[in-house]
C-alpha positions in Angstrom: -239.7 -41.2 -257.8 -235.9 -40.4 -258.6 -236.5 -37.9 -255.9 -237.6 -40.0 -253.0 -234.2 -42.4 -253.3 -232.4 -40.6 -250.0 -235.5 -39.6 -248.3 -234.4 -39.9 -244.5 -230.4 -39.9 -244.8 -230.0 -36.4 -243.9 -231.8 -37.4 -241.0 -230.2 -40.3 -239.8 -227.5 -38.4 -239.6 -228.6 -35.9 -237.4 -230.1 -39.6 -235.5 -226.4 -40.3 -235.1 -224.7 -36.8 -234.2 -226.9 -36.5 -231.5 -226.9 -40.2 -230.2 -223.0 -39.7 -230.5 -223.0 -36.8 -228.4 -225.5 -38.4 -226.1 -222.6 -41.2 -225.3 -220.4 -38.3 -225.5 -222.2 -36.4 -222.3 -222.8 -39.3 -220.6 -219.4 -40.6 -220.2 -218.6 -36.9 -219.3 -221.1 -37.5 -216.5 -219.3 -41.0 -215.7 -216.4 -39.7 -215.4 -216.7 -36.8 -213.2 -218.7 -39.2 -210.8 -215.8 -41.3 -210.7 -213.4 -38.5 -210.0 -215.6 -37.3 -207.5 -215.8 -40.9 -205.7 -212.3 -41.1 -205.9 -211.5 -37.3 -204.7 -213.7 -38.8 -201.7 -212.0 -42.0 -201.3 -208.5 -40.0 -201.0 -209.7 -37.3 -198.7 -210.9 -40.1 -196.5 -208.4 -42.2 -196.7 -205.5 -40.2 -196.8 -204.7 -40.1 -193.2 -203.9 -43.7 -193.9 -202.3 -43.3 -196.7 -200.0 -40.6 -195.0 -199.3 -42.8 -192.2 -198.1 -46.1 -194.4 -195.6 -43.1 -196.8 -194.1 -42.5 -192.8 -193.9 -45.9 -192.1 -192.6 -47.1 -195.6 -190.0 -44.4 -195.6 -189.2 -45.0 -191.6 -188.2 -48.7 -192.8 -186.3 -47.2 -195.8 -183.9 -45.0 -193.8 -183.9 -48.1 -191.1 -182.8 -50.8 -194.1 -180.5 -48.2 -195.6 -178.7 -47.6 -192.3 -174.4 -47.7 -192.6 -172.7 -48.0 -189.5 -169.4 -47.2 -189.0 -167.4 -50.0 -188.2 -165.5 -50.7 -185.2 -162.5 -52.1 -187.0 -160.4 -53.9 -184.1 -156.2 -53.9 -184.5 -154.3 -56.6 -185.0 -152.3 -59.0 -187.3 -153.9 -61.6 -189.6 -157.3 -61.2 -188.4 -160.2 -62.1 -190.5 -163.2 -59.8 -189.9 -166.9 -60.3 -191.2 -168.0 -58.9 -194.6 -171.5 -58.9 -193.5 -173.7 -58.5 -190.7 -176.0 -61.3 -190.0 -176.0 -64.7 -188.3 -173.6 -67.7 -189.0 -175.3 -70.7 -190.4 -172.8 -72.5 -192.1 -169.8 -73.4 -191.5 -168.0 -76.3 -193.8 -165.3 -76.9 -196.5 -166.3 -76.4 -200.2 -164.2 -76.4 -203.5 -164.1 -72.9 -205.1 -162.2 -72.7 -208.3 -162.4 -69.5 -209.7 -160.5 -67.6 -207.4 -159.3 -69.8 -204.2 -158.3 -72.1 -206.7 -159.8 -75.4 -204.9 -160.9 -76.4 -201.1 -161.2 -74.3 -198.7 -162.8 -72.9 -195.2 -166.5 -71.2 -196.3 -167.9 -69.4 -193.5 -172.1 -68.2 -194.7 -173.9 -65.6 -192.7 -177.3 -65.1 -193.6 -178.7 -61.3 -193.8 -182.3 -61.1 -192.5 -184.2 -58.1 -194.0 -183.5 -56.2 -190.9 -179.8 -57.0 -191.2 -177.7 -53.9 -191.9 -177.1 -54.9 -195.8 -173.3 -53.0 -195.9 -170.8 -54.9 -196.6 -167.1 -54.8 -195.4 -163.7 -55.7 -196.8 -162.9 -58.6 -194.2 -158.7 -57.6 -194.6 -156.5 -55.3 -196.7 -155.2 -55.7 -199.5 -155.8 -56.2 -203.5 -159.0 -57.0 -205.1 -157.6 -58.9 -207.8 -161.0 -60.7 -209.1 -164.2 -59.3 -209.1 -167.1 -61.7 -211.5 -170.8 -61.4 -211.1 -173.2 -64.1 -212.0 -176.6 -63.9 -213.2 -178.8 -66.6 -211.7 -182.4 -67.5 -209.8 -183.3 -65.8 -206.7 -184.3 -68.8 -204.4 -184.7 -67.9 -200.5 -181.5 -66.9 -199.0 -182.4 -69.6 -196.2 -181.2 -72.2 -198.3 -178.2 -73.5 -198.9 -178.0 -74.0 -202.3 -179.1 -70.2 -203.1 -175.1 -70.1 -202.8 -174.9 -72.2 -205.8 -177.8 -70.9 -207.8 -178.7 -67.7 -207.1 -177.7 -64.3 -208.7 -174.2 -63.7 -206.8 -171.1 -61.6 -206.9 -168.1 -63.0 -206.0 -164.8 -61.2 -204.9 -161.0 -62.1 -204.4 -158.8 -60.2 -202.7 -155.3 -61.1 -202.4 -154.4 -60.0 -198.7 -151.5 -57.4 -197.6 -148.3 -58.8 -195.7 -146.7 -60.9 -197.8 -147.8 -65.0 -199.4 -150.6 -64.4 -201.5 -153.6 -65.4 -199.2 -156.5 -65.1 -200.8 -159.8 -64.7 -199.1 -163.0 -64.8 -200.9 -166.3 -62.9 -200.7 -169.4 -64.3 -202.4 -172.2 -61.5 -202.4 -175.6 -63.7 -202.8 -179.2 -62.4 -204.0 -182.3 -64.0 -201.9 -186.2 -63.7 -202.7 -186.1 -60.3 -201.9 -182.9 -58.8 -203.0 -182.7 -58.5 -206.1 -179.7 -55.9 -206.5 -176.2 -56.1 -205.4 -174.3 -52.6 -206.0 -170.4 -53.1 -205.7 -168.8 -50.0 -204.6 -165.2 -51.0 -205.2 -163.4 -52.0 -208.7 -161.2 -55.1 -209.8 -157.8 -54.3 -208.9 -158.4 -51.4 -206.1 -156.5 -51.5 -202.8 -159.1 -52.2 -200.2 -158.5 -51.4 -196.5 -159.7 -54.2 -193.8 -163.1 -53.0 -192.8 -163.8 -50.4 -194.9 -167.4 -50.4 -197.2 -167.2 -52.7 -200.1 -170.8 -52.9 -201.5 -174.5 -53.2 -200.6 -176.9 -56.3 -201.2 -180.7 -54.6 -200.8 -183.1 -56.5 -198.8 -182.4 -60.4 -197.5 -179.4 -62.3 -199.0 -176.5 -63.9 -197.8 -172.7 -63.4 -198.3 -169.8 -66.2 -197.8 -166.5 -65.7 -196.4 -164.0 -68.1 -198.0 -160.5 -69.1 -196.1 -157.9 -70.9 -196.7 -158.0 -74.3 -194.7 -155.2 -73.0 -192.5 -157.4 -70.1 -191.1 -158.0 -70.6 -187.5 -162.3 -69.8 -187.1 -162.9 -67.7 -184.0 -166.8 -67.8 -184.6 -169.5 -71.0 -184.3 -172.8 -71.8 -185.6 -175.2 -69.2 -184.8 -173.1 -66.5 -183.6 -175.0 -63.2 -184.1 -171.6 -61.4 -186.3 -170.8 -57.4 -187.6 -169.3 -56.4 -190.6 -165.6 -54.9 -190.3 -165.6 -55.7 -186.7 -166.4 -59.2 -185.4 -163.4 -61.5 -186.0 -164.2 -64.8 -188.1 -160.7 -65.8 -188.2 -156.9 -65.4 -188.3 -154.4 -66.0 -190.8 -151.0 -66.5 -188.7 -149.3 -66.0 -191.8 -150.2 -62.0 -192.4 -148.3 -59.7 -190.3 -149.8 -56.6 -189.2 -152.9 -55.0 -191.4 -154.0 -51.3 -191.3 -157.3 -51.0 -190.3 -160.4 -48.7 -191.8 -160.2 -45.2 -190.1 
C-alpha cells in the first residue's frame, strides 16, 4: 500500500499546468480583443481627437500671446502692469514694502486676458517676496489677501524714493506665477516683468498722492494705459 500514497499528484499537476495556461491563453485572447476595440475606437475617433489637439493648441498660442507694448512718453506716469479690467479701486494698508496706506488699484485677468505683465515705471526692484497660499476665484476680493501671490516693490527713477507696488495674485485656474525679473534689477517702465498662467489678478499700489487717471471698469493694457501720475518723478525712459 506504501505505493499507492501519491497516486494522482503527478497528475494534478499536469491538472494545473494546463488550467494555468488555459487562463494564460485566454487573457491573451482578452487582451488582443481589447486592443483591437480600442485600435477601432481611435481610428474612429481620431478625427475628433485631431480636431480638439488643433483647438487645444489654437487656445495655447492664443493664452500665450505677448504683445508689445505701446509704452506712451512722459514724466511721472503710472502705467498698468496687467491687462484686464479695473474692479477695484480703494485705499488699503500694505506693510511690507509701501510701508502703510496707500492707493490700490486691482485689475482682474479673465482667462482670455493677455497674462504678461509690465513694469508700470522705471526704476529699482528693491523687494521681490512670494507667498504660498489658497487659490480662491480671482473674482473675489479677498483672493488678494489669501491666495498664492507675488508681490513686487520697485523704488521709482527721478529722484524721492516713490515706491509703487505690484502684487501678482493666483486664481482657480492659475496656479503658476513665473517672474522674469530679479530683486534688485533696474526695470525699464513697460517693459515684461513676469507671467501669471490662466485667470488671476494683479494690484497696483500708489502712494496716496498719485493722481488715478482710470475708473471702475475701465477695460486697461499693460505698459501702455496710464493708471496714474506721480508729479513728483521727472521724466522716465520708456521700454523700446
Amino acid at each position: 500500500m506504501r505505493g499507492m500514497k501519491h497516486v494522482g499528484k503527478a497528475r494534478q499537476a499536469a491538472l494545473k499546468l494546463i488550467l494555468l495556461s488555459l487562463a494564460a491563453v485566454i487573457g491573451l485572447f482578452i487582451l488582443a480583443v481589447v486592443g483591437a476595440t480600442l485600435a477601432t475606437l481611435v481610428t474612429i475617433g481620431s478625427p475628433f481627437l485631431l480636431g480638439l489637439w488643433i483647438i487645444f493648441a489654437g487656445f495655447t498660442l492664443y493664452f500665450f500671446r505677448d504683445p508689445d507694448a505701446r509704452v506712451p512718453e512722459g514724466p511721472g506716469l503710472v502705467l498698468s502692469p496687467a491687462h484686464g479690467k479695473v474692479d477695484i479701486i480703494d485705499e488699503v494698508t500694505e506693510e511690507r514694502f509701501m510701508g502703510g496706506p496707500c492707493r490700490r488699484i486691482s485689475i482682474f485677468l479673465s482667462v482670455i486676458s493677455v497674462h504678461v505683465q509690465n513694469a508700470p515705471v522705471s526704476g529699482k526692484l528693491a523687494f521681490y517676496k512670494y507667498t504660498t497660499g489658497k487659490f480662491l476665484s480671482a473674482l473675489k476680493t479677498e483672493s488678494a489677501e489669501h491666495n498664492e501671490n507675488a508681490l513686487m516693490g520697485i523704488v521709482a527713477d527721478g529722484g524721492g524714493g516713490t515706491k509703487i507696488g505690484v502684487r501678482l495674485i493666483a486664481g482657480v485656474l492659475a496656479r503658476r506665477i513665473v517672474p522674469f525679473v530679479n530683486e534688485g534689477e533696474e526695470l525699464i517702465r513697460g517693459q515684461r516683468i513676469s507671467l501669471i498662467q490662466f485667470g488671476s489678478r494683479t494690484d497696483l499700489y500708489l502712494p496716496l498722492t498719485a493722481a488715478v487717471k482710470v475708473k471702475l471698469g475701465d477695460k486697461v493694457k499693460g505698459g501702455e494705459t496710464v493708471m496714474a501720475t506721480l508729479e513728483a518723478i521727472s521724466q522716465i525712459p520708456a521700454a523700446a
